[in-house]
N, C-alpha and C positions, 0 to 999 in steps of 0.2 A: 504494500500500500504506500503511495506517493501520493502527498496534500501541498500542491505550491500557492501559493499568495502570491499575486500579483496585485502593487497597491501604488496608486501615483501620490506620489508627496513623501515626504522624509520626515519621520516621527524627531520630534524636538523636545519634547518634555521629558524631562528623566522618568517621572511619575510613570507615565504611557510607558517606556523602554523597559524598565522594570517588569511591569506588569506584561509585558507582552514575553520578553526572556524568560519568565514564571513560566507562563504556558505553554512555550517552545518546549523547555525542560520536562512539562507535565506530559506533554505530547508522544515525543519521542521514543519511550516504549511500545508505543499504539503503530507507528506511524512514519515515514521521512517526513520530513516538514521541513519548507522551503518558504522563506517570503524575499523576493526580489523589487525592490525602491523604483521608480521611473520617475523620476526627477519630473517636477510639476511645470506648467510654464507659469513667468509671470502675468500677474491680471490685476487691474485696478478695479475697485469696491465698485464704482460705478460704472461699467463696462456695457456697453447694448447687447443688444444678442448675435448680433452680428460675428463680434470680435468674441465673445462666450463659445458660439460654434466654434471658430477658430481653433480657442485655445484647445477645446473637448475632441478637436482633431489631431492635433497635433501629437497631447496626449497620447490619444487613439492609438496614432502608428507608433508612438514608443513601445506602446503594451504590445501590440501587435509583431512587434520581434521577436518576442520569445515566446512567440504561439506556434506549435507545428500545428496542422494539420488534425491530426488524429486526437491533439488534446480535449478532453471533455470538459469544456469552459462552463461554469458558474459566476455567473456577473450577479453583484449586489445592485440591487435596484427598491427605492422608497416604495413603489408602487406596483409591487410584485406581491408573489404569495406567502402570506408569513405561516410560520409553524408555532408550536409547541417544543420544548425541549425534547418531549420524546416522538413526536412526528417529526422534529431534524432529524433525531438519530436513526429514525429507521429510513427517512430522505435518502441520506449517505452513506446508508450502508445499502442501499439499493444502486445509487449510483457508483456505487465501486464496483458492483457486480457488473452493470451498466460499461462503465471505463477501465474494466480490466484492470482496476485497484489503485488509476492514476486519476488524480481531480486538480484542475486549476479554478481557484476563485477569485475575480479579479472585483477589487474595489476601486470604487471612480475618485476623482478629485475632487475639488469644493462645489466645480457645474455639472459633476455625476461624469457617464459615458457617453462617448460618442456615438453617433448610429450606429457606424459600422463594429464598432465594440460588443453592442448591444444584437445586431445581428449574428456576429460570430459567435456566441455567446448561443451552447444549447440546450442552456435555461436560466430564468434569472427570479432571485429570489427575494425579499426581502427580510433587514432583521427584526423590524418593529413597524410599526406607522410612524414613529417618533425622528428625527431628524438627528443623527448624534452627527459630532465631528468627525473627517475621514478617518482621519487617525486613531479617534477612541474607537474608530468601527474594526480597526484591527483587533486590537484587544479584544470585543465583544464577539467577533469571530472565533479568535480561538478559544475564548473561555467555552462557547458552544459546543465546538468540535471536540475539546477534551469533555465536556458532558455528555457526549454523543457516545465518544467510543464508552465512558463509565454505563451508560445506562446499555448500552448492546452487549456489556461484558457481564449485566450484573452484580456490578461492582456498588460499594457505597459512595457514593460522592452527599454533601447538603446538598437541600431542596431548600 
């Protein structure tokens, strides 16, 4: 089993680094686990949509490097279907069987994904209705995924 992260933007806050090396560490017996950075472009707060597509392009083809082909893409997406902690775990453990044990989940930048991101992508999910920031969305990704493999292992984890 192979779980790569694909995420645009560079985690800055120690708090977040911590908390996400937590989960790498918790992971790791379950799983390889991979999260690869793609450098965000600049964008100013007040920006049209014009230059928003742009950037959610530009993005786009970063992340789109280190996609082959064959990879079974999971894009995060606000308005997608959300789960339950144990309708994730049985999601992904379907989807392994699905990807032959390899999963890429790619989270967007501040403007989300680009179309083509979003097309390539062959399914997209969401983690809440709630808006978090990209970065704390790493974290809450993998706190999931280590809850996912716990509850498919029948393992204790809190609830």
């Amino acid at each position: 089993m192979k779980i790569r992260i694909i995420a645009i933007g560079k985690i800055k806050e120690n708090y977040l680094k911590s908390g996400i090396d937590e989960y790498l560490k918790r992971i790791k017996p379950y799983s390889q686990i991979e999260i690869i950075e793609v450098m965000d472009e600049p964008i100013s707060d007040n920006s049209n949509e014009s230059i928003i597509k742009i950037v959610k392009d530009k993005e786009g083809q970063k992340v789109l490097k280190y996609l082959k082909p064959s990879d079974y893409v999971i894009s995060l997406d606000l308005n997608k279907k959300e789960f339950s902690s144990e309708e994730f775990a049985n999601f992904l453990n379907k989807r392994f069987e699905i990807a032959k044990s390899n999963i890429t989940f790619i989270i967007g930048g501040s403007y989300g994904l680009s179309d083509e991101l979003k097309h390539r992508a062959n399914e997209a999910i969401s983690l809440s209705k709630m808006t978090f920031l990209h970065q704390m969305t790493r974290l809450i990704l993998l706190e999931q995924i280590y809850r996912a493999f716990k509850i498919n292992r029948n393992e204790v984890y809190h609830k």
